[in-house]
Every structure is written in C-alpha cells, then in structure tokens.
C-alpha positions as CSV (number, residue, x, y, z in Angstrom):
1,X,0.0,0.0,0.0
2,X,1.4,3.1,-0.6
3,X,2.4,5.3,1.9
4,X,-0.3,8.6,1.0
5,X,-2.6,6.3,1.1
6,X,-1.6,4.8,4.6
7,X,-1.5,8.3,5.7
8,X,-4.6,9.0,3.9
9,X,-5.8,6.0,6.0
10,X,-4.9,7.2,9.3
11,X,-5.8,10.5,9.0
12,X,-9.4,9.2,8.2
13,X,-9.4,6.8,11.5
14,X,-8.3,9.3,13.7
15,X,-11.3,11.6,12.4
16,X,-13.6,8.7,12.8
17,X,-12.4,8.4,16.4
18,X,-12.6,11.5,17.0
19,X,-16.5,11.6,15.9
20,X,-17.3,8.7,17.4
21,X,-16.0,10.0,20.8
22,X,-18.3,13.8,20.5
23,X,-21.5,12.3,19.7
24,X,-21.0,8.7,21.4
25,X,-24.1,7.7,23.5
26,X,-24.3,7.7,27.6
27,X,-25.9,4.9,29.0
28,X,-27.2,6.3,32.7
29,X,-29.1,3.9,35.9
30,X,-29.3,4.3,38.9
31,X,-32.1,4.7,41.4
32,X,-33.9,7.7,43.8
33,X,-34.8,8.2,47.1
34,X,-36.2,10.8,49.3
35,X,-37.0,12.1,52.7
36,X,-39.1,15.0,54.5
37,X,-36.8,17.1,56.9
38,X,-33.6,15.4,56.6
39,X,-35.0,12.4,57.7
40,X,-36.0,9.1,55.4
41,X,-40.0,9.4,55.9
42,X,-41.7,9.7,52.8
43,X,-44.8,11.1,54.1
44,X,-45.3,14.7,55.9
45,X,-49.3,15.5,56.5
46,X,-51.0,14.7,53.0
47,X,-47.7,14.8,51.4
48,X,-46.1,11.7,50.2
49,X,-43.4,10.8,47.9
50,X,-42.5,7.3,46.0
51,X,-39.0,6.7,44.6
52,X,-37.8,5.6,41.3
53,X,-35.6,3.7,38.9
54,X,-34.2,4.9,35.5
55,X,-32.3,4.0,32.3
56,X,-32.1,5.7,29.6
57,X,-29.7,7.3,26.9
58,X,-28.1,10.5,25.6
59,X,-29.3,11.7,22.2
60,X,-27.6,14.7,20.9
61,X,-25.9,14.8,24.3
62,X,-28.8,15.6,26.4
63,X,-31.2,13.1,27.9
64,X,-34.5,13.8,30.0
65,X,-36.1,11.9,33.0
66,X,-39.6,12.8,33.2
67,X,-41.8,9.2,32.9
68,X,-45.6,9.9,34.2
69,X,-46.0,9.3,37.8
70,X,-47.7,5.8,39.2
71,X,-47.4,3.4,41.7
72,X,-44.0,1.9,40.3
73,X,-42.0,4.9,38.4
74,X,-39.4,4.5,36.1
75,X,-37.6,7.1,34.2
76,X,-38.6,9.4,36.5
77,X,-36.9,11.0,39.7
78,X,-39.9,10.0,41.4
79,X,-43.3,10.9,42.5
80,X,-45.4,13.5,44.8
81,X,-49.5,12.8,46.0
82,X,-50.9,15.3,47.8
83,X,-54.2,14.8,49.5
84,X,-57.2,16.8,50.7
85,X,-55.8,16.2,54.6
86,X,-55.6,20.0,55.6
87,X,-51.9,20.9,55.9
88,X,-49.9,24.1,56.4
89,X,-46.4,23.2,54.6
90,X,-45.3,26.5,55.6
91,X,-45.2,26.9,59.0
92,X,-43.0,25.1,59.9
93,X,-40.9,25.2,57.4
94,X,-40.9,22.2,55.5
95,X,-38.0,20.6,53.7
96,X,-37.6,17.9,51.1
97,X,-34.1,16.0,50.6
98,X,-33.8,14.0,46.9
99,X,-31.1,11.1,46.8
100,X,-30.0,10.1,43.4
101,X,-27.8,7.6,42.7
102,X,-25.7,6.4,40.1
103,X,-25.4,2.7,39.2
104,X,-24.0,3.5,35.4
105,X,-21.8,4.6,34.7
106,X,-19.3,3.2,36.7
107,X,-16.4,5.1,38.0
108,X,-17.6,8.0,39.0
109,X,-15.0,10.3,40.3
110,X,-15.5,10.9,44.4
111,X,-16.1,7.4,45.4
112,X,-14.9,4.5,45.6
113,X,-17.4,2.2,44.9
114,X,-19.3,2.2,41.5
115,X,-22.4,4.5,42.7
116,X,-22.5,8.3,43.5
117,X,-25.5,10.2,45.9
118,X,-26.3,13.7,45.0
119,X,-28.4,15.4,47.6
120,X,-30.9,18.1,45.6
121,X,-32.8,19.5,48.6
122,X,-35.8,21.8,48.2
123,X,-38.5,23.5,50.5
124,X,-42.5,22.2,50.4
125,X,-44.3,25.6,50.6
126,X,-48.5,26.3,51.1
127,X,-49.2,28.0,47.4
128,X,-52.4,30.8,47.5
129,X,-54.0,28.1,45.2
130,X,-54.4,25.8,48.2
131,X,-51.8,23.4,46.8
132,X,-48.3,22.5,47.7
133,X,-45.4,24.5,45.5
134,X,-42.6,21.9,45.6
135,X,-39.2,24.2,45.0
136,X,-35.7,22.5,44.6
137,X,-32.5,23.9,44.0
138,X,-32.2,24.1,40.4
139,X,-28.2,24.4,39.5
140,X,-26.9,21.2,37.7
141,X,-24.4,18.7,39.7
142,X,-21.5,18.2,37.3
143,X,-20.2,14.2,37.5
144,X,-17.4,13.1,36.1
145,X,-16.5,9.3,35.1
146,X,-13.6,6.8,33.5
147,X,-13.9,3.4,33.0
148,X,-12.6,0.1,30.8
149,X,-15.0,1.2,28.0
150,X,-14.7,5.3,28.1
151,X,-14.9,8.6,30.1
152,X,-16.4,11.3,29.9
153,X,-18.6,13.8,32.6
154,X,-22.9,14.7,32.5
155,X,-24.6,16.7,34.4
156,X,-28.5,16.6,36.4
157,X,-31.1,19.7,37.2
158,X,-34.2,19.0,39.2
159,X,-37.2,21.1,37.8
160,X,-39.5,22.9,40.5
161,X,-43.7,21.6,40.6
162,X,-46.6,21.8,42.1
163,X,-49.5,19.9,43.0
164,X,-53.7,19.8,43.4
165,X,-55.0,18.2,45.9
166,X,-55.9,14.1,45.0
167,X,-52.9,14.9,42.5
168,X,-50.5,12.9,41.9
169,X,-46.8,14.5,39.7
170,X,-43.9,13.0,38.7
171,X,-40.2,15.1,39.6
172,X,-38.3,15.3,36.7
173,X,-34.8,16.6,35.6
174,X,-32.7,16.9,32.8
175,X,-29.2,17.2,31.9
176,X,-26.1,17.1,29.0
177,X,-23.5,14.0,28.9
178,X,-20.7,13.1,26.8
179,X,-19.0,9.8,26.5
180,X,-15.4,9.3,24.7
181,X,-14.8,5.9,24.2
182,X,-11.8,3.7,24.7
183,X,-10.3,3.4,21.1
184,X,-10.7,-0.3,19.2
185,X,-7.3,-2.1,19.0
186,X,-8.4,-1.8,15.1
187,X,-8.4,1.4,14.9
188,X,-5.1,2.0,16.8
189,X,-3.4,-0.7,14.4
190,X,-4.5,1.8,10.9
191,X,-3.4,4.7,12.8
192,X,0.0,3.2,14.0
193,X,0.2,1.8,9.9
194,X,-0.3,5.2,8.4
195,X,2.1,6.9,11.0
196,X,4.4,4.0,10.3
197,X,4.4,5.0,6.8
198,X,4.1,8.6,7.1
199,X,8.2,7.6,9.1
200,X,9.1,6.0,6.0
201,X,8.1,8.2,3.6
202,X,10.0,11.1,5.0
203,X,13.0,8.6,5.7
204,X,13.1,8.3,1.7
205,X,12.8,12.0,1.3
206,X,16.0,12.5,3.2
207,X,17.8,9.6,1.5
208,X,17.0,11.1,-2.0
C-alpha cells in the first residue's frame, strides 16, 4: 500500500475516532430516594413521595427523566401525592431531601465504589392556590467518570412543581453528557500503519 494512502488512512481513523467520541451515547441507571426534613420518611401530612428507577440514553448529548408518575416509576426522579388532609407546609418550614444515585456509569470520580448520591434539597411551601409548591435547587451537579470502556462527565437539574389536591406529579430533571470511548485495538493498528508509513516516507525524502 502506498504510503499517502496509509497516511490518507490514518488520518481518516483518527477523524472517525474523533467523531465517534463527540456524539458517542451515555448509558445512565441508577435509582432515587427521598426524605421530608432530613430524615427518610416519605410522608409529611398529606404529602407523600415514591421513589424511582431509571435507564435511559443521551441523544444529541442531552437526555430527559420525566416518565408519568404511578405506583412503580421508572424514568422518572420519582413521584409527589398530595391529598385533601388540611396541611400548612409552611409553618413550619418544611423541607424535602432527593437522593439520586448512580449505578451506570461506573467510576464515578468521588467514590470509591461504583455509585454516586447527590443530595438536591428543596422547600415544600403552602401555594395561595391551596396546593403545595414543591421548589428545589435548580443548578446542575456536574459528574465526572472513567472506566474500561470510556470517560467522559454529564450533568442533572431537578425542575420545580406543584400539586392539586388528590394529584398525583412525577419530579423530573434533565441534563447534558458526553461519553469518549476507549479506542478499538483496530483502529489503533491503521493509525499506527499510516504513521508507520508517514516515518518512511520522509525517511526516503531525506535519502534522495
């Protein structure tokens, strides 16, 4: 083969690499768990809350976990049922504490084991509708991972809600992740063959 086109070659792997590792696909799951005032009840007066499960996928970067609220949730960051019992969630001061954590990826920077907690806590107000305004702290939490297969970082915001009485809402969140994977010993052969030729071809420039 001749040498251009070995370097031709590599120059066209490393490109393909290089794509593969901007628009490769996270794979997140893990599950969530919550408490009322820093404690692990679930239930404060009418208020109740029922965890969740999720796996899903990056598109585009960007993935979305807001599944519709039931008895079982999945894809969700959990649920929120609020009935008629008469409740003031304001005085006293009510707080909510969300628990996510990470089964996938796997080494996530912080920890030693394969799983990660972050602890999104919010405040369960009385709205003037007569509802419950559910308000969580909105900035992202920025992850960062490396594994056999790739590394890479994503990030997860809780959006605020509210609920009806004899409603019941799902919490969802979204965020952005990006996943470089660990080159194929493939494509780090055609590289190494059109450097390895790219050296030669410059060795018979010299020698000319």
């Amino acid at each position: 083969m001749p040498s251009s086109t070995l370097i031709k070659t590599s120059v066209l792997a490393l490109l393909t690499v290089g794509a593969t590792s901007a628009f490769g696909q996270l794979n997140l799951q893990g599950s969530v768990t919550g408490g009322f005032n820093g404690t692990s009840s679930t239930t404060y007066g009418g208020l109740s809350y029922t965890g969740s499960t999720f796996n899903v996928n990056t598109a585009g970067g960007f993935f979305g976990l807001g599944g519709n609220a039931g008895t079982i949730n999945l894809n969700n960051l959990g649920s929120f049922s609020l009935s008629g019992t008469p409740t003031n969630y304001s005085s006293p001061a009510t707080a909510f504490t969300l628990d996510v954590t990470f089964n996938v990826p796997t080494g996530i920077a912080g920890s030693n084991s394969t799983t990660y907690t972050a602890a999104l806590q919010g405040d369960v107000t009385n709205s003037k509708s007569g509802g419950v305004y559910i308000q969580f702290d909105n900035s992202p939490r920025l992850f960062t991972y490396s594994n056999g297969a790739g590394s890479g970082s994503f990030t997860l915001s809780v959006n605020d809600l509210s609920l009806f009485p004899t409603q019941t809402t799902s919490v969802t969140g979204y965020g952005t992740g990006t996943f470089k994977p660990v080159p194929e010993p493939s494509s780090i052969a055609v590289i190494g063959m059109g450097l390895g030729g790219l050296l030669i071809r410059r060795r018979r420039r010299k020698t000319a």
